[in-house]
C-alpha positions in Angstrom: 50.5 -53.2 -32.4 53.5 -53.6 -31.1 55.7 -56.8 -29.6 57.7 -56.4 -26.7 60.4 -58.5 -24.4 61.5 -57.0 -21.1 62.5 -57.6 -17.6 60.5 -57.3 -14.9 62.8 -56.9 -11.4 60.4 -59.8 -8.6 61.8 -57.9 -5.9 59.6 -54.9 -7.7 56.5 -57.6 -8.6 56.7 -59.2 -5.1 57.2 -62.7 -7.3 54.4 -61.7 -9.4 54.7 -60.7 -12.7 51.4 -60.4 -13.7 49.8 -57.0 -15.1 48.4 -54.2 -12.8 45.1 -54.3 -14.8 42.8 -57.3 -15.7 41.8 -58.1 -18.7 44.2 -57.1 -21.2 43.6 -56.8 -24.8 46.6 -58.9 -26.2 48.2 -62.0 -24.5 51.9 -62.1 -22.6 54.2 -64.9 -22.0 56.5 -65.4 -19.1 59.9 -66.9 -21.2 62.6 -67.2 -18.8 63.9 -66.1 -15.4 67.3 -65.5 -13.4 67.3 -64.9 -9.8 66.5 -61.6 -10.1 64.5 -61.0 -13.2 61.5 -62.6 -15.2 61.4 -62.5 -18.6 58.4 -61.6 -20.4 57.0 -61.3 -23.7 53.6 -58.9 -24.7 51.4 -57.5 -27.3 50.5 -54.1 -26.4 49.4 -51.1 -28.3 52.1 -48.8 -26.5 55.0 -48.6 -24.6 52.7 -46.3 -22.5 50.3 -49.2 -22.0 53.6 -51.2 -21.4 54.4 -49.2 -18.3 50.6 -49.1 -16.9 50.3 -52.7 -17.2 53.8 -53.6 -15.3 55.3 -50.5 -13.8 58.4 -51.9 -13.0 59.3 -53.3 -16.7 63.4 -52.8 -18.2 65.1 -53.2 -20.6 62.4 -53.2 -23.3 62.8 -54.6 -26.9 60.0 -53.9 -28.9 59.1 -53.6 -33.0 55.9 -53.1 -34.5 54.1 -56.1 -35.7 50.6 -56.9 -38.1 49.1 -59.9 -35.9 49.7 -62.2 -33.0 51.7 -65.1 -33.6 51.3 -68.0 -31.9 53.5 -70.9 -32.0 54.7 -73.8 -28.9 56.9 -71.7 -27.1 54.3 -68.9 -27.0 51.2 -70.9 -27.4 47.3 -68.7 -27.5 46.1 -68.4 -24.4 42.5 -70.0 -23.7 41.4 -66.7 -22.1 42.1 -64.7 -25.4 39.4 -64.6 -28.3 40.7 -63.1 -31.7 39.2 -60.5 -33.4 
């Protein structure tokens, strides 16, 4: 699994930075924004599944991780159920 921060242009996203496809297996986190950028933070299984899920995603940091974390900044989401 794989944890990844990136930008995500809302001209792109039309002010939406929500993923193409719904549901998703892992949870995101919107973290920040500037006036042209959001700032988001995912769980994904590729950076293939990266780019299907928000097309328009840059500058992507990503390293490979065992689990979720959850903690207050990116708190679980009540939509996702752990295996």
């Amino acid at each position: 699994m794989i944890r990844a921060r990136f930008f995500v242009n809302k001209e792109e996203c039309i002010g939406d930075y929500r993923p193409l496809r719904w549901p998703i297996q892992y949870p995101y986190w919107c973290t920040g924004e500037s006036a042209h950028y959001f700032v988001l933070v995912a769980y994904i299984n590729s950076i293939e599944e990266l780019k299907d899920l928000w097309p328009e995603a840059s500058n992507i940091e990503s390293e490979e991780v065992d689990k979720v974390f959850f903690s207050d900044r990116f708190p679980k989401p009540d939509w996702y159920k752990e295996d």
